[in-house]
TORPA-235825 format. One record per residue: residue number from 1; x, y, z of N, C-alpha, C in turn; residue in one letter. Coordinates in steps of 0.05 Angstrom, whole numbers, plus 32768, in hexadecimal, padded with zeros to 4 digits. Each point is the difference from the previous one (the first is absolute). Example, Ala and Ser with C-alpha at 12.3 -4.5 7.8 and 13.67 -1.06 7.14 Angstrom:
BEGIN
REC     i    n.u    n.v    n.w   ca.u   ca.v   ca.w    c.u    c.v    c.w   aa
REC     1   8108   7F8E   809C   7FEE   8018   8000   8012   8018   8000    a
REC     2   7FF9   8015   7FF2   8010   8018   8001   7FF1   8016   800E    s
//
This chain:
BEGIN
REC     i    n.u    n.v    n.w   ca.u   ca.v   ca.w    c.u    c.v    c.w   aa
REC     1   8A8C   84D7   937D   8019   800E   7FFD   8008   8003   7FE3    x
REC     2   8007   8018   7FF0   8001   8009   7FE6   801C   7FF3   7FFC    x
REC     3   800A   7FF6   7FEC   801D   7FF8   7FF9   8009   8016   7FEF    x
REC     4   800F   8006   8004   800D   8017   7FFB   801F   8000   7FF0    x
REC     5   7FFC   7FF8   7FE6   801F   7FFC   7FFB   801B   8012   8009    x
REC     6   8016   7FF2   7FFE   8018   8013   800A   8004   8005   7FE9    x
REC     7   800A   801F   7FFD   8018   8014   7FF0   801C   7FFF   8000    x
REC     8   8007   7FE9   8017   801B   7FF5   8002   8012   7FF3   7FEA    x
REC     9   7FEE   7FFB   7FE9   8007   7FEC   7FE6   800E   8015   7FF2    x
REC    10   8015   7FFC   7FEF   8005   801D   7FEA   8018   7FF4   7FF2    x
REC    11   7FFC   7FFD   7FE2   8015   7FEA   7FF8   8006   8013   7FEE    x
REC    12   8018   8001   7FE7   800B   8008   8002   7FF7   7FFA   7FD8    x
REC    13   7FF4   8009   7FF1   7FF7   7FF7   7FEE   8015   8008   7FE9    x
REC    14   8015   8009   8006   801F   8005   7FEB   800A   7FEC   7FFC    x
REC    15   7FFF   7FEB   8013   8011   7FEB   8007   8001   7FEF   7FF1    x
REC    16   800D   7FF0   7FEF   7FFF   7FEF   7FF9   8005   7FE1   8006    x
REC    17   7FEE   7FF0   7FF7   7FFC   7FE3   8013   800B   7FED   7FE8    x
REC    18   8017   7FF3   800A   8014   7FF6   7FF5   7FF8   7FE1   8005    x
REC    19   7FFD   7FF9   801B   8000   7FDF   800A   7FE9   7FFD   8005    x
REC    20   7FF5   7FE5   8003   7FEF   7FED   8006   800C   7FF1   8013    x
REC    21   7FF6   7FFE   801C   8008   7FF2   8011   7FE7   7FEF   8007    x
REC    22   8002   7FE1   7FF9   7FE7   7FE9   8000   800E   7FFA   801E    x
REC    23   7FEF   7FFC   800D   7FFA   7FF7   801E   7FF0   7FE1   8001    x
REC    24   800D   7FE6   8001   7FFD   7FE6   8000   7FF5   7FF8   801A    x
REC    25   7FEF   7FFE   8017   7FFC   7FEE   8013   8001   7FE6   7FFF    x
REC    26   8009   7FED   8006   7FF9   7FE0   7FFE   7FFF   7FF3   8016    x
REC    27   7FEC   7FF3   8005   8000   7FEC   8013   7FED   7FE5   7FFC    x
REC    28   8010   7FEF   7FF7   7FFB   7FDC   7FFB   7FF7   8001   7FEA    x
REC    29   800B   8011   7FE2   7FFC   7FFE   7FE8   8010   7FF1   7FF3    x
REC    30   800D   7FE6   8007   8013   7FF8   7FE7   7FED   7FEF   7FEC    x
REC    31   7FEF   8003   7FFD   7FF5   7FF3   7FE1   7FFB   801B   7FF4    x
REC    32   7FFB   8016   8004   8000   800F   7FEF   801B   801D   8000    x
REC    33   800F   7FFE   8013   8014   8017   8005   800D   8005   7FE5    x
REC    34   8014   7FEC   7FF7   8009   8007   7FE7   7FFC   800F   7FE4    x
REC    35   7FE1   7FEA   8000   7FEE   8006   7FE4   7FF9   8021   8006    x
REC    36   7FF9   800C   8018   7FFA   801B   800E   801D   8015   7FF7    x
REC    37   8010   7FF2   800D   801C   8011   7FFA   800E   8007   7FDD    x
REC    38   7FFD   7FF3   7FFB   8006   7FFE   7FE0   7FEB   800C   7FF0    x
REC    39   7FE2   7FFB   8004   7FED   8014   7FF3   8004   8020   8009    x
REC    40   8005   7FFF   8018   8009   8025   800E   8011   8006   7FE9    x
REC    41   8014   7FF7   8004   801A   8001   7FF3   8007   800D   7FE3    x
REC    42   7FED   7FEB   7FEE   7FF9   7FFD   7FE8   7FE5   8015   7FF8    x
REC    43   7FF5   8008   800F   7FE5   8012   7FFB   800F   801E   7FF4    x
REC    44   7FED   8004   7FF5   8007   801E   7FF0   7FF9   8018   8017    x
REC    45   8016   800A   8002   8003   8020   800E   800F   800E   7FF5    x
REC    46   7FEB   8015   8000   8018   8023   7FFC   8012   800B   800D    x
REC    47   8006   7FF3   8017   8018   800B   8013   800E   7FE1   8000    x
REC    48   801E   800E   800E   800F   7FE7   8004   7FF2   7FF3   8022    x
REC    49   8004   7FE1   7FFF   7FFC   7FFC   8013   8011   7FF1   8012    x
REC    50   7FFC   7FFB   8016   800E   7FEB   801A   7FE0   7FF9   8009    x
REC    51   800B   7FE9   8003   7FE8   7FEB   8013   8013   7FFE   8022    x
REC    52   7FED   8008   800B   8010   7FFF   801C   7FEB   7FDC   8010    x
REC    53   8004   7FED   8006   7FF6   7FEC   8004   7FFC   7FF5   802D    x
REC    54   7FED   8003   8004   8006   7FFD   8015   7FEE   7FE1   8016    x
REC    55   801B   7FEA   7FFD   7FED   7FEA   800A   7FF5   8000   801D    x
REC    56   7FF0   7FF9   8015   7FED   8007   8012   8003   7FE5   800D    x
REC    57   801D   7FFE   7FFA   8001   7FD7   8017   7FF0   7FF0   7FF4    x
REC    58   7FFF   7FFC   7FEE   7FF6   7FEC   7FE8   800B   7FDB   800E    x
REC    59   7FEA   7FEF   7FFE   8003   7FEA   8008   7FFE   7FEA   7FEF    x
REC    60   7FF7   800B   7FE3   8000   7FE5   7FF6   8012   7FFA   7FE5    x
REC    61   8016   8009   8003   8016   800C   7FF1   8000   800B   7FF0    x
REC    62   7FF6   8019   7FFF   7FFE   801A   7FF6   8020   800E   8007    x
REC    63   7FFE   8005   8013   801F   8007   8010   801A   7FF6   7FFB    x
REC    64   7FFC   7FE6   7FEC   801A   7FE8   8000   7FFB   800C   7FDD    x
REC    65   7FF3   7FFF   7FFC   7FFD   8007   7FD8   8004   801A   7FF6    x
REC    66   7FFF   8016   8011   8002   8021   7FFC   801F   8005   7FF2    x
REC    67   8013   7FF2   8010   8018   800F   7FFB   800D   7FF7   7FE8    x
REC    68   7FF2   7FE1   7FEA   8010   7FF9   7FF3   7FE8   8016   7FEB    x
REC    69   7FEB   8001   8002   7FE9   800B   7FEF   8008   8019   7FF8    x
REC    70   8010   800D   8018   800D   801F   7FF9   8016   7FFE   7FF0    x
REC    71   8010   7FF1   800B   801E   7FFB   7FEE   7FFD   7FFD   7FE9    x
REC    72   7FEB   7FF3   7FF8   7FF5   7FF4   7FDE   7FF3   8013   7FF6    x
REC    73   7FF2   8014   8008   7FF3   801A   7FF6   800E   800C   7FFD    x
REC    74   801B   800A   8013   8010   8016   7FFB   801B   7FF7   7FEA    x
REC    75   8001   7FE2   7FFD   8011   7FFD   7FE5   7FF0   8002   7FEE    x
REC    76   7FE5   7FF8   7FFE   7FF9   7FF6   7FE5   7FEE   8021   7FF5    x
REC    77   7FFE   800F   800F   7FF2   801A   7FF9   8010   8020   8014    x
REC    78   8014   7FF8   8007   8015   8017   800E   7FF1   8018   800A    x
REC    79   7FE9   7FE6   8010   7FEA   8010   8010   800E   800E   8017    x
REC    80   7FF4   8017   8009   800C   8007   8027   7FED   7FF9   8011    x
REC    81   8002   7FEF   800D   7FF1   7FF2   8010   800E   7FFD   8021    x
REC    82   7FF2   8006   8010   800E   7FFE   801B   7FE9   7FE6   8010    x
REC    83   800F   7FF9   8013   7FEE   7FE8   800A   800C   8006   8019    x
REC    84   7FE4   8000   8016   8000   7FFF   8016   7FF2   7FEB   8016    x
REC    85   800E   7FF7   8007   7FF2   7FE2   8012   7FF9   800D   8023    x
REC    86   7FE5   8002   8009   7FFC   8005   8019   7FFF   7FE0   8011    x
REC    87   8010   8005   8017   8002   7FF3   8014   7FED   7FE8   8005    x
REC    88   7FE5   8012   8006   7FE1   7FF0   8003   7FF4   800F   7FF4    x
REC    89   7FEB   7FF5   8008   7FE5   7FFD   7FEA   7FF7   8022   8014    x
REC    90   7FF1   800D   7FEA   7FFA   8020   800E   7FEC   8007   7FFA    x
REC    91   7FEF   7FF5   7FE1   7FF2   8009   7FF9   8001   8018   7FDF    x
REC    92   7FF3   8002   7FEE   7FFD   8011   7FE9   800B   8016   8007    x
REC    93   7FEF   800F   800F   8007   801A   800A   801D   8005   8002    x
REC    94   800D   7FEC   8010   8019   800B   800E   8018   7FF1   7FE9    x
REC    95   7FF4   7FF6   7FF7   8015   7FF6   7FE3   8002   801F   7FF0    x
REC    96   7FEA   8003   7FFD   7FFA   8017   7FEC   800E   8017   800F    x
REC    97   7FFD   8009   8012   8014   8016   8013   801C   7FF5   7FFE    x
REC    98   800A   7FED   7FFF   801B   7FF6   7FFE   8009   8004   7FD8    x
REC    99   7FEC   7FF5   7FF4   8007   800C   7FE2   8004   801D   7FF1    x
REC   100   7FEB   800B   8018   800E   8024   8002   8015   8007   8003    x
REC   101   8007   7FFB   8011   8017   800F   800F   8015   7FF7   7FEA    x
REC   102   7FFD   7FE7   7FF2   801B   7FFD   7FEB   7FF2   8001   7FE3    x
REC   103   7FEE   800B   7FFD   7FF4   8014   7FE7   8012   8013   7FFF    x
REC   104   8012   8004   7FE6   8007   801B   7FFB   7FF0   800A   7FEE    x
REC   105   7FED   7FF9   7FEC   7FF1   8010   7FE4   7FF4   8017   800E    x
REC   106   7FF8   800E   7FE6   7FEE   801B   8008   7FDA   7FF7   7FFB    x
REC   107   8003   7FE2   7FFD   7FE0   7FFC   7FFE   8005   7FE4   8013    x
REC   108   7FEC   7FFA   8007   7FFE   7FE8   801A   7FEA   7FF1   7FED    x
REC   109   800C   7FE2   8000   7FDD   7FEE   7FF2   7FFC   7FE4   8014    x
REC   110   7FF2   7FFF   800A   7FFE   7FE4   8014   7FF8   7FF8   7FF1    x
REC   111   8007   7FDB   7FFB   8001   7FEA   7FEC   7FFB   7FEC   8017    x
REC   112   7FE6   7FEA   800C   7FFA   7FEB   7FFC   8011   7FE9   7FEF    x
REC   113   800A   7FEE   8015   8009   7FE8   7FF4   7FF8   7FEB   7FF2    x
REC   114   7FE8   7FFD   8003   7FEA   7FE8   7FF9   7FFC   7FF7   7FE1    x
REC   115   8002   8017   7FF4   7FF5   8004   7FE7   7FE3   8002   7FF9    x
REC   116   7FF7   8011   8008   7FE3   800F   7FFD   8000   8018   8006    x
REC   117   8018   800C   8001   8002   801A   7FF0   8014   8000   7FE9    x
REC   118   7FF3   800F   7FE5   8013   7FFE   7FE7   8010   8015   7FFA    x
REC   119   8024   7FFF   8001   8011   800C   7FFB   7FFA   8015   7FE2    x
REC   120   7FEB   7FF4   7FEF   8000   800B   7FEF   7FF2   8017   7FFF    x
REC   121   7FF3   800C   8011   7FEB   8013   8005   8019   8017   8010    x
REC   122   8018   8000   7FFE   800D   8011   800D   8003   8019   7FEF    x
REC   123   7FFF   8002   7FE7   7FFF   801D   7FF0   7FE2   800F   8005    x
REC   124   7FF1   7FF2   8009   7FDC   800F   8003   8007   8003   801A    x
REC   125   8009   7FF1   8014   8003   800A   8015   800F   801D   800F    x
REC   126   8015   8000   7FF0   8016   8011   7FFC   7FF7   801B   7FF6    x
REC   127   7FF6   7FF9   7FEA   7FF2   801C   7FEB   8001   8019   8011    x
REC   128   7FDF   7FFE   8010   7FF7   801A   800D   801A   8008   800B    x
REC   129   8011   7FF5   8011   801D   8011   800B   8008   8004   7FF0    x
REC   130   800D   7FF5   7FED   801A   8009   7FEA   7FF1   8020   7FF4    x
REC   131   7FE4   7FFD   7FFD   7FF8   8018   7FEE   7FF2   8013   8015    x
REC   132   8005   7FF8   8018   8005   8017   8016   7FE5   8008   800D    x
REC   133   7FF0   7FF1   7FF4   7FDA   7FFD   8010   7FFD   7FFE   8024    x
REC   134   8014   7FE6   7FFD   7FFF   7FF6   801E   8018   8001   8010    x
REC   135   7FF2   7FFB   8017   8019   7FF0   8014   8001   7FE5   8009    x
REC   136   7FE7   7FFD   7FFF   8005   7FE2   800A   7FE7   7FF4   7FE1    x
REC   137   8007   7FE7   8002   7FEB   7FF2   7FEF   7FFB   7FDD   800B    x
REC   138   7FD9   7FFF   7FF7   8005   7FE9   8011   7FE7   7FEC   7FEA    x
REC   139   8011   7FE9   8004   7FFB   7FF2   7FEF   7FD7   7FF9   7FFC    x
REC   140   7FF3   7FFA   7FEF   7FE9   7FF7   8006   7FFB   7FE6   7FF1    x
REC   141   7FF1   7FE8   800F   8001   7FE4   7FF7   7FDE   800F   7FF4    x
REC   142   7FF7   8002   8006   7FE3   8004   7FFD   7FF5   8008   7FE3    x
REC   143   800D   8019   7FF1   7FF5   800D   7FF4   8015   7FFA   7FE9    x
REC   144   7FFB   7FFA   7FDD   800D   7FFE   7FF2   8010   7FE8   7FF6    x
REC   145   8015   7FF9   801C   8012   7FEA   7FF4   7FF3   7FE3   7FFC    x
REC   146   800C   7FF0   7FFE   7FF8   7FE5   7FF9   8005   7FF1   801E    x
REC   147   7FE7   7FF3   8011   8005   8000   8017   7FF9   7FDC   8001    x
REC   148   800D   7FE8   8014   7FEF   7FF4   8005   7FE3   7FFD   800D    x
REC   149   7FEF   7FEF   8000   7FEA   7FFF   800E   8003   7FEE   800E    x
REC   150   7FFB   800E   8021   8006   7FF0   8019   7FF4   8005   8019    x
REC   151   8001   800C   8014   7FF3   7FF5   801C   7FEB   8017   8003    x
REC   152   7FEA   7FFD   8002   7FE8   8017   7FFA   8006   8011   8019    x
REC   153   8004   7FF3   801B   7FFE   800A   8019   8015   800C   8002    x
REC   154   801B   7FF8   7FED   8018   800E   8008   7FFC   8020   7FF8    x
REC   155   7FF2   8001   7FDF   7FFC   8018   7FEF   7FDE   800F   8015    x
REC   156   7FFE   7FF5   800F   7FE4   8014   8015   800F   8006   8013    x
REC   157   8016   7FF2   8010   8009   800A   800C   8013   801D   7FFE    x
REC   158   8015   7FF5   7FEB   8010   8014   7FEC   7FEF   801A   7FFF    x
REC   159   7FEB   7FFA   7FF1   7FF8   8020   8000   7FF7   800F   8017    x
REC   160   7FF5   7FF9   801C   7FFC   8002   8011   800A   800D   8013    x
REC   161   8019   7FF6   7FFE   8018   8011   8004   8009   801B   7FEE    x
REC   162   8000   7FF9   7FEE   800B   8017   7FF5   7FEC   8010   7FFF    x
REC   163   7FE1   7FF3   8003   7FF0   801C   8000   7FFF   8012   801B    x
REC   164   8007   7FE5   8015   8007   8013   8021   801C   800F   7FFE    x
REC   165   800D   7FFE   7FF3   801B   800E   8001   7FFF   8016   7FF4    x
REC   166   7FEC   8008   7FE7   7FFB   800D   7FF3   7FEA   801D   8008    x
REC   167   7FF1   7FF2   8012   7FF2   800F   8011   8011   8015   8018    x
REC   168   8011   7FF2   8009   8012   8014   8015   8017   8007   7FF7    x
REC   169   800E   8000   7FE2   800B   8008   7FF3   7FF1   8020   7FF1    x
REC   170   7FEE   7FF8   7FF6   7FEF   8015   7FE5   8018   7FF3   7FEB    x
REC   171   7FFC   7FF0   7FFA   800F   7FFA   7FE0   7FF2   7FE5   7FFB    x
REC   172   7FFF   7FFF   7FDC   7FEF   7FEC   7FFF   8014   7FF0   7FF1    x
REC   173   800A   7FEF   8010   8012   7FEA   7FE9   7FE9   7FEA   8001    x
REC   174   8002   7FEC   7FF2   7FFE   7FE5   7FF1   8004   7FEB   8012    x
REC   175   801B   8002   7FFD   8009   7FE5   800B   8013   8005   8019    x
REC   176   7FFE   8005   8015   800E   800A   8013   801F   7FEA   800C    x
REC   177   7FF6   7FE3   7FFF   800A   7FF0   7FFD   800E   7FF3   7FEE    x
REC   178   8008   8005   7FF1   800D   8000   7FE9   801A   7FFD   8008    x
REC   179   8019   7FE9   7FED   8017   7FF9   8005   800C   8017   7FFF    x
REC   180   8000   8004   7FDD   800B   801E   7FFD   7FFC   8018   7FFC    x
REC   181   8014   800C   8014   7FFF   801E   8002   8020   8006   7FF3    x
REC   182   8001   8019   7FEF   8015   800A   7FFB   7FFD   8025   8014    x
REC   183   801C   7FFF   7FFE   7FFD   8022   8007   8017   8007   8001    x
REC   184   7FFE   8017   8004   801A   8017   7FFB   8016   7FFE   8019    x
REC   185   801A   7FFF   8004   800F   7FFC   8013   7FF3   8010   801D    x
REC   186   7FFB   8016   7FF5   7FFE   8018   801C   7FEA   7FF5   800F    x
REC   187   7FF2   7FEF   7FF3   7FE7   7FF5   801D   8006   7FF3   8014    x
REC   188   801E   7FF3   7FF1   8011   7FEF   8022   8017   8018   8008    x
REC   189   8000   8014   7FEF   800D   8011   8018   7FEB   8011   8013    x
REC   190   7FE5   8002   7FF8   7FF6   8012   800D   7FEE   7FF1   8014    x
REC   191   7FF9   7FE7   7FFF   7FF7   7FEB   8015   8011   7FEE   8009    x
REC   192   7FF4   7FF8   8013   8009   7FDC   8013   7FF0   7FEC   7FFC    x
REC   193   7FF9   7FE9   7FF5   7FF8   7FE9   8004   8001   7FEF   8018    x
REC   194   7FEE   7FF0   800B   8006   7FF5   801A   7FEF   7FE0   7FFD    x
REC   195   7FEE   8003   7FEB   7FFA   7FE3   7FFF   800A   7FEB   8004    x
REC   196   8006   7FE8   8008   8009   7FE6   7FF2   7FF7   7FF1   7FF7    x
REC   197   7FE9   8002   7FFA   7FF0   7FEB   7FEF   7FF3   8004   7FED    x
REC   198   7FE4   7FF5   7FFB   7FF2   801B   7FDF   7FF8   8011   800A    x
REC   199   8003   8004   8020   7FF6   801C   8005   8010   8019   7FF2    x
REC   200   800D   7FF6   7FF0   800B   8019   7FF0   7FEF   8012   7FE9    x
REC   201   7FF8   7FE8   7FFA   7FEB   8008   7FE7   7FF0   801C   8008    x
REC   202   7FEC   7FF8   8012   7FEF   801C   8011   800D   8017   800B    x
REC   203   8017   7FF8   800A   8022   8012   8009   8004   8014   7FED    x
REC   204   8006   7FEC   7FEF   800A   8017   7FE7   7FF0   8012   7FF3    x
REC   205   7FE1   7FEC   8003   7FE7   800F   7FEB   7FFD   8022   8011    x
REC   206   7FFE   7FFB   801E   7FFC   8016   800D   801A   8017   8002    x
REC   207   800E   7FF5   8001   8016   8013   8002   8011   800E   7FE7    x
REC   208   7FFD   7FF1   7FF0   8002   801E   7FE4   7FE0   800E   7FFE    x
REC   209   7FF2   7FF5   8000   7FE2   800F   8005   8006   8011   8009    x
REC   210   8009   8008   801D   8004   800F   8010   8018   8016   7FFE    x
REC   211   8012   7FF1   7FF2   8011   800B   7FF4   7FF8   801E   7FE3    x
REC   212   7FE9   7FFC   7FFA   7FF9   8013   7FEC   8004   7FEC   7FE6    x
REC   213   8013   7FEB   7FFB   8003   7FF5   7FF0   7FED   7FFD   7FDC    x
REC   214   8010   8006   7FF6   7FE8   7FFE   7FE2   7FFE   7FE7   7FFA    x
REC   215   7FF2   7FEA   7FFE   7FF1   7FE9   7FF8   7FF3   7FF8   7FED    x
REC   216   8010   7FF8   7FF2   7FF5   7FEE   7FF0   8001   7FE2   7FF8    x
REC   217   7FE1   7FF1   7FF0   8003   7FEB   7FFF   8004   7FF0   7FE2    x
REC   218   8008   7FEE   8001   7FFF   7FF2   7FE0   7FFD   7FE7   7FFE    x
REC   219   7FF4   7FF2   7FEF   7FF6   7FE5   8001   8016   7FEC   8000    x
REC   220   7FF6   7FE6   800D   8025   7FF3   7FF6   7FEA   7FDF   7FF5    x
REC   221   800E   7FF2   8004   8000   7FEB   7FFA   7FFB   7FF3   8018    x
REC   222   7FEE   7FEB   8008   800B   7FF0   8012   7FFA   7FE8   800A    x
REC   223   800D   7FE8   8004   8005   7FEC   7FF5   7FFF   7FEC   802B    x
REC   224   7FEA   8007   8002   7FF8   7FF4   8020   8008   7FE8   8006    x
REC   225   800C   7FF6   8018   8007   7FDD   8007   7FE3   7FFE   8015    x
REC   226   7FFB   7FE8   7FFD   7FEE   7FF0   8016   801B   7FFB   8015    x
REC   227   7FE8   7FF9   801C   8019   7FED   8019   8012   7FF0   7FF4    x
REC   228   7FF0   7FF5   7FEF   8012   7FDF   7FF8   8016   800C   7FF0    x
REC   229   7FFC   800D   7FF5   8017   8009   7FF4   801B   8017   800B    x
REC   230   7FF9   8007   8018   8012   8010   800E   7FF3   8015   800D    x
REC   231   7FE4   800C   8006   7FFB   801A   7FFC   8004   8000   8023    x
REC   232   8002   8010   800A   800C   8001   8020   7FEA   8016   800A    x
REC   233   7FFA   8018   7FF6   7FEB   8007   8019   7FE7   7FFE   8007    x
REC   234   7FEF   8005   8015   7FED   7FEF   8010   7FEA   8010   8003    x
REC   235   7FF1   7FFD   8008   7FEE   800E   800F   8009   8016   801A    x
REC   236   8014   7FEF   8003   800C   800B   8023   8010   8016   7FFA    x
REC   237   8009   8007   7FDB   8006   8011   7FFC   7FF7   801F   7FF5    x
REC   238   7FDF   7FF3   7FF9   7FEE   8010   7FFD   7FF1   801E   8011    x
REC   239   8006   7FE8   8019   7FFA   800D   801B   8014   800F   8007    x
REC   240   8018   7FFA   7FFD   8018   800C   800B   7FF9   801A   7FEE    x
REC   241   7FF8   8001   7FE9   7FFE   801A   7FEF   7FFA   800F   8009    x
REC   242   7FD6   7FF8   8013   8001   8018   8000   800D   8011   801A    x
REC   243   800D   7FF0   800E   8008   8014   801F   8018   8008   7FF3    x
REC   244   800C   7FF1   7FF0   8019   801A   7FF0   7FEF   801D   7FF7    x
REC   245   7FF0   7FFB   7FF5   7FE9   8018   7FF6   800A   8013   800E    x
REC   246   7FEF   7FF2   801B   7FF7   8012   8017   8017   800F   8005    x
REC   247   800F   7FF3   8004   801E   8000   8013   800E   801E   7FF6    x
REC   248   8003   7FF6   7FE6   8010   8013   7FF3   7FF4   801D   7FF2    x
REC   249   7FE1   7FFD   7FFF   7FF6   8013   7FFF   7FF3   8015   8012    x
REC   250   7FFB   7FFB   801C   8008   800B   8015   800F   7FFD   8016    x
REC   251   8017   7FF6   8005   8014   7FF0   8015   801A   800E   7FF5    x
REC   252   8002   8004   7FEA   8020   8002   7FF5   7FFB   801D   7FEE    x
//
């Protein structure tokens, strides 16, 4: 079956893009949430920004530390910062659909809590939009930046994926899996998200694909945790990839 991009996409290239709206997921980061929030914060951007922050029922008091962490950002740097606490635990995905909906910017950047993605890579990220190349842009650990060296099977798997996603797409990204993606507001007006978990990652990769979307990638930095140190997904999330693949590339 040929993939066939949509003509449905059509942005509006007069416009000018004023905000940066950073999209925070967290769940059971309090050794690193802060140090995360304050480098966002503090990172150099060409647009004004809001961090929109969204905790995921955080259990190991991540959830009890957020609200004094904001109060202290927004005196000590008269940041705009909104904080949203979900009920229970839901998953990435549906955090990240919850940080939309209270995104106001005209550019969207999903931000990892962990700290192994670097705030400072947000003007290379940014670039290709501001100078009107792209629509979406997506980060690459692989090529260029300064990366740790870590789980061989995770980086065979990683590409594996993105080379099967890439195959029923026709687009050749890199890193398909990748924290960050930035993009232009109109991709959440002109799609739905439905993931809740990293099945967003493949979600998203296919559906601006599909979208016609212009793509581009740029190297970042990136700075990998082992288990022991926090890193949360599995194998079982590997798998889950590829029937998101599937799913969303012929199902939806």
């Amino acid at each position: 079956m040929k993939f066939i991009p949509s003509r449905r996409f059509v942005i509006d290239q007069s416009k000018r893009l004023r905000r940066l709206s950073i999209v925070l997921p967290v769940y059971n980061e309090k050794a690193t949430v802060a140090s995360t929030i304050e480098r966002v914060l503090r990172a150099e951007s060409p647009l004004e920004r809001e961090l929109v922050i969204v905790d995921d029922f955080s259990r190991d008091g991540t959830r009890e530390l957020l609200p004094d962490v904001v109060t202290q950002m927004r005196r000590q740097l008269g940041a705009q910062i909104e904080l949203v606490m979900h009920d229970r635990n839901r998953g990435k995905g549906a955090a990240l659909r919850t940080g939309f909906k209270h995104a106001t910017g005209d550019v969207i950047l999903v931000q990892d809590a962990d700290l192994e993605y670097d705030p400072r890579d947000y003007p290379q990220l940014l670039e290709p939009i501001l100078e009107g190349f792209a629509d979406v842009v997506f980060g690459n650990r692989f090529h260029g930046g300064s990366h740790r060296v870590l789980y061989f099977w995770h980086y065979v798997s990683n590409q594996a994926l993105t080379f099967f996603c890439n195959v029923l797409t026709n687009v050749n990204l890199t890193d398909m899996e990748v924290g960050y993606k930035v993009f232009r507001r109109e991709v959440l007006d002109a799609v739905q998200f439905r993931s809740d978990r990293f099945g967003f990652e493949p979600e998203f990769t296919i559906k601006v694909a599909r979208l016609g979307c212009r793509i581009y990638e740029v190297p970042i930095r990136y700075h990998g945790r082992t288990y022991e140190e926090g890193k949360k997904i599995t194998w079982r999330d590997g798998a889950a990839a590829l029937w998101h693949i599937v799913r969303f590339r012929f199902f939806e």
